[in-house]
C-alpha atoms as an extended CHARMM CRD file, in Angstrom:
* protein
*
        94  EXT
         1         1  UNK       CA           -177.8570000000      -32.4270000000       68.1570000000  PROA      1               0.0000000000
         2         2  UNK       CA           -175.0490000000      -29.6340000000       68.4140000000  PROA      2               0.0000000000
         3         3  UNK       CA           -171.6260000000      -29.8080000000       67.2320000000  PROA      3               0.0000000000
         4         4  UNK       CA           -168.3590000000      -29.7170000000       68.3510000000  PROA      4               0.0000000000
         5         5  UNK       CA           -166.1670000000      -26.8010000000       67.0660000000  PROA      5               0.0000000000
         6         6  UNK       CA           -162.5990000000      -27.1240000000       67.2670000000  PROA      6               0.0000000000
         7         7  UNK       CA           -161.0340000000      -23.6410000000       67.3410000000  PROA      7               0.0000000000
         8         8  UNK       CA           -157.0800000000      -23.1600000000       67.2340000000  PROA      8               0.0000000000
         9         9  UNK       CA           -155.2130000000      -21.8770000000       69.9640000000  PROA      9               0.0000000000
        10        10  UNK       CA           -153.9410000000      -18.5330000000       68.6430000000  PROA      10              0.0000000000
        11        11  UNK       CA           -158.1220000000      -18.1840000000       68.1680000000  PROA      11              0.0000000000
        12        12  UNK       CA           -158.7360000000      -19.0150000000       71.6300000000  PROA      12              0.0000000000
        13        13  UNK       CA           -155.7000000000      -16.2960000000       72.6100000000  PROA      13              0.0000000000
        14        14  UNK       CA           -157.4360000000      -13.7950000000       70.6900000000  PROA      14              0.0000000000
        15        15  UNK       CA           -160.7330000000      -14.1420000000       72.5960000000  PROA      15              0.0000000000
        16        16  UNK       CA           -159.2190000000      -14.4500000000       75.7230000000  PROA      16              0.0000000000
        17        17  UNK       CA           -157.2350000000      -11.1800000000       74.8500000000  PROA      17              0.0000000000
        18        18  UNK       CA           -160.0840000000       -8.9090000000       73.3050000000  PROA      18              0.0000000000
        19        19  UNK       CA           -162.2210000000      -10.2540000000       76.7150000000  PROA      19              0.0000000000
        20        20  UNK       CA           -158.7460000000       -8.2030000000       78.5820000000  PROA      20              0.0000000000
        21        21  UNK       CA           -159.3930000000       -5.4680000000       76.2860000000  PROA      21              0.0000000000
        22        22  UNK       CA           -162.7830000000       -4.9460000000       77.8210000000  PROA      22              0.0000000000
        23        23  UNK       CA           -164.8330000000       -6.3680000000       75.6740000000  PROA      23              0.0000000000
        24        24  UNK       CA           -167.9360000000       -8.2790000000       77.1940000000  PROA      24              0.0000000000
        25        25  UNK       CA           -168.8570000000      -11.9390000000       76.5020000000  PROA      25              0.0000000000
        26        26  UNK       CA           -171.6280000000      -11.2920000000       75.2480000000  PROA      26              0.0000000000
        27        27  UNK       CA           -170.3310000000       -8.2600000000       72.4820000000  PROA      27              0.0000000000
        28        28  UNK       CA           -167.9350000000      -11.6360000000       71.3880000000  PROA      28              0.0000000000
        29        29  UNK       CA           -170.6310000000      -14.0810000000       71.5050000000  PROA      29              0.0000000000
        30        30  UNK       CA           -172.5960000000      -12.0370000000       69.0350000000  PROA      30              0.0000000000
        31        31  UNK       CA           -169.5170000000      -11.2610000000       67.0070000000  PROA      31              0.0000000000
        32        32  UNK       CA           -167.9640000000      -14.7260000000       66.9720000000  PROA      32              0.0000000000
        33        33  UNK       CA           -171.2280000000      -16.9380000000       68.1230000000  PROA      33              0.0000000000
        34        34  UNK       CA           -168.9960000000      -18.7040000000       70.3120000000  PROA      34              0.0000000000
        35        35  UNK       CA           -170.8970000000      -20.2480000000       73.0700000000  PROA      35              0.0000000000
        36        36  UNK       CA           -170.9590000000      -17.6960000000       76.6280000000  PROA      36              0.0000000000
        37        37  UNK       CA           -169.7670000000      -20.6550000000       78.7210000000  PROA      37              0.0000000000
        38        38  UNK       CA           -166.9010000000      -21.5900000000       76.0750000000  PROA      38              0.0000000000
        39        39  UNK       CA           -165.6120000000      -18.0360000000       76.3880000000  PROA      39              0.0000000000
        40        40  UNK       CA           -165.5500000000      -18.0950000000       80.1630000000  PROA      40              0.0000000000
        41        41  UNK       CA           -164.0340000000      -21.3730000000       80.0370000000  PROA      41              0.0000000000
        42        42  UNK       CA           -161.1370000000      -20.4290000000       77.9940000000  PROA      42              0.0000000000
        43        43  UNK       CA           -160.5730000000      -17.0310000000       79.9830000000  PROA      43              0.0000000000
        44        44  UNK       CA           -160.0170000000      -19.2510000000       83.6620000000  PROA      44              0.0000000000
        45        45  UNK       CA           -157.8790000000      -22.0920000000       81.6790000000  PROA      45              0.0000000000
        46        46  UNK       CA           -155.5670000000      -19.4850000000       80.3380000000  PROA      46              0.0000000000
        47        47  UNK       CA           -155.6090000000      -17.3080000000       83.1800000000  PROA      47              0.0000000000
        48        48  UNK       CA           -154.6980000000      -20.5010000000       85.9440000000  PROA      48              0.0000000000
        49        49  UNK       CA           -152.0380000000      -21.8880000000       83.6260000000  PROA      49              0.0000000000
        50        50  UNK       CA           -151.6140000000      -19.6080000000       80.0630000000  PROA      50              0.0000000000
        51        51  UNK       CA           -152.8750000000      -22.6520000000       78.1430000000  PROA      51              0.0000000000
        52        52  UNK       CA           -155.7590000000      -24.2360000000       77.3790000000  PROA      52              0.0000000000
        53        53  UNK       CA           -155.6930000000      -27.7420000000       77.5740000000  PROA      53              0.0000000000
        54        54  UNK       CA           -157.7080000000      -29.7290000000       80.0780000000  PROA      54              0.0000000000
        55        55  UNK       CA           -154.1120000000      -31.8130000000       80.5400000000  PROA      55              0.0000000000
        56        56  UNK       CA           -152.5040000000      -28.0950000000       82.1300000000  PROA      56              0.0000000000
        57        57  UNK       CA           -155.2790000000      -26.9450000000       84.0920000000  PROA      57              0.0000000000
        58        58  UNK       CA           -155.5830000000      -30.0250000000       86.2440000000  PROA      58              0.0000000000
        59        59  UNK       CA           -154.9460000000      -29.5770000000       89.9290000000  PROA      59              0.0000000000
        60        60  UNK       CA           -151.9900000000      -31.7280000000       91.7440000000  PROA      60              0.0000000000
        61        61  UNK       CA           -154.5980000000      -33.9220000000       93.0560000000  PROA      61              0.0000000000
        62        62  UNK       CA           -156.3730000000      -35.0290000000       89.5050000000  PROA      62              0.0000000000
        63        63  UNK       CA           -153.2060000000      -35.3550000000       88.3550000000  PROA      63              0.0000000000
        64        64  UNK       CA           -152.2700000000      -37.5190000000       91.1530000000  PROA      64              0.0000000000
        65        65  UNK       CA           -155.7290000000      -39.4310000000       90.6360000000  PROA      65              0.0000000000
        66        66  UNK       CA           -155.2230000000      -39.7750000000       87.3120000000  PROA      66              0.0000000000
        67        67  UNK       CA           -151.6810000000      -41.6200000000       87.3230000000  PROA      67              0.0000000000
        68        68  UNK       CA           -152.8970000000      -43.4960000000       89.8150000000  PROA      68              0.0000000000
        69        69  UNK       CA           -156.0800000000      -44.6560000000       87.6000000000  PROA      69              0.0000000000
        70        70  UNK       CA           -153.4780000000      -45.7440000000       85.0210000000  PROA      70              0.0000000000
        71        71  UNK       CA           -151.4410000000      -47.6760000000       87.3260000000  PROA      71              0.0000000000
        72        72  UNK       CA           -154.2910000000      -49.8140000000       88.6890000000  PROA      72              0.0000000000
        73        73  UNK       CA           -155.3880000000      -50.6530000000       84.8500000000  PROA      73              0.0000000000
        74        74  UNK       CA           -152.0060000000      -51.5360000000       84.1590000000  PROA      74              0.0000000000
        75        75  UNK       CA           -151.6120000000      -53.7870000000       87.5710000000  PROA      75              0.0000000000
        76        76  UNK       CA           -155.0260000000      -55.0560000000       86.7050000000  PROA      76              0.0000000000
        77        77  UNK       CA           -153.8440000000      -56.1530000000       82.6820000000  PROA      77              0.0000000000
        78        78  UNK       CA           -150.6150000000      -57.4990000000       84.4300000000  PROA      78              0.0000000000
        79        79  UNK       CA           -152.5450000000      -59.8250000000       87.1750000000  PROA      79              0.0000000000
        80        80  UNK       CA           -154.9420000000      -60.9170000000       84.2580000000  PROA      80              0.0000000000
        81        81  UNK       CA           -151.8200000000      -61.9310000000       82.0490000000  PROA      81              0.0000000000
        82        82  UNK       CA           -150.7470000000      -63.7710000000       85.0150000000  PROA      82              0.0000000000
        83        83  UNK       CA           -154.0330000000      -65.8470000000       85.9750000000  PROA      83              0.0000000000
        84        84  UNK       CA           -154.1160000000      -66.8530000000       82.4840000000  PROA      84              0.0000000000
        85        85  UNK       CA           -150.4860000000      -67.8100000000       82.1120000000  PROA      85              0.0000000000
        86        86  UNK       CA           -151.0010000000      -70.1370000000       85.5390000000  PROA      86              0.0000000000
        87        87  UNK       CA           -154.4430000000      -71.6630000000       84.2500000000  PROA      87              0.0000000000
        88        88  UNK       CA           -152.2390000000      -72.7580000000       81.0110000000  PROA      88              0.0000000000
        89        89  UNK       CA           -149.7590000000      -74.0180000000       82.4350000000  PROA      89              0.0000000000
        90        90  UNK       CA           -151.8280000000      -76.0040000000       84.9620000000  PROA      90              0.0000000000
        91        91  UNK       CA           -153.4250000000      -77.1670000000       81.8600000000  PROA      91              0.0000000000
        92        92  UNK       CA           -150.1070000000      -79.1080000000       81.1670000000  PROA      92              0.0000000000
        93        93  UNK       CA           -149.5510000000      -80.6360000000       84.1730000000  PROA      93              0.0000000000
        94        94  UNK       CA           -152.4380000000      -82.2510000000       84.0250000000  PROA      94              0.0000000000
């Protein structure tokens, strides 16, 4: 199984920027055996947004998706809480 490597940001910037220098992706993959498709990941996050979390490279409409995900687990906790509250208290009237 591979492993995940965690790399720091101002490592990521450096990449990105020696990639601007004219560098090729495969002159840093040997260098820096960081994965081809890692590099060209990190050169379109930080060229759409200048960052490189997933969280600032989403378009309007995941972001849009995404709070809107949230909202229906939240709804669906809510309506859960509330069918158990009335089965409870139905319980008592009996």
């Amino acid at each position: 199984m591979g492993t995940t490597q965690n790399y720091t940001e101002e490592f990521k910037k450096q990449i990105v920027e020696l990639i601007g220098t004219g560098k090729s992706v495969n002159e840093i993959w040997r260098e820096y055996r960081v994965t081809k498709p890692t590099i060209r990941e990190w050169v379109k996050r930080y060229a759409n947004s200048g960052e490189f979390s997933a969280e600032a490279n989403r378009s309007e409409g995941e972001k849009e998706l995404r709070a809107l995900q949230k909202e229906n687990r939240q709804l669906k906790m809510e309506n859960d809480i509330l069918k158990q509250a009335a089965l409870i208290l139905g319980r008592k009237d009996v």
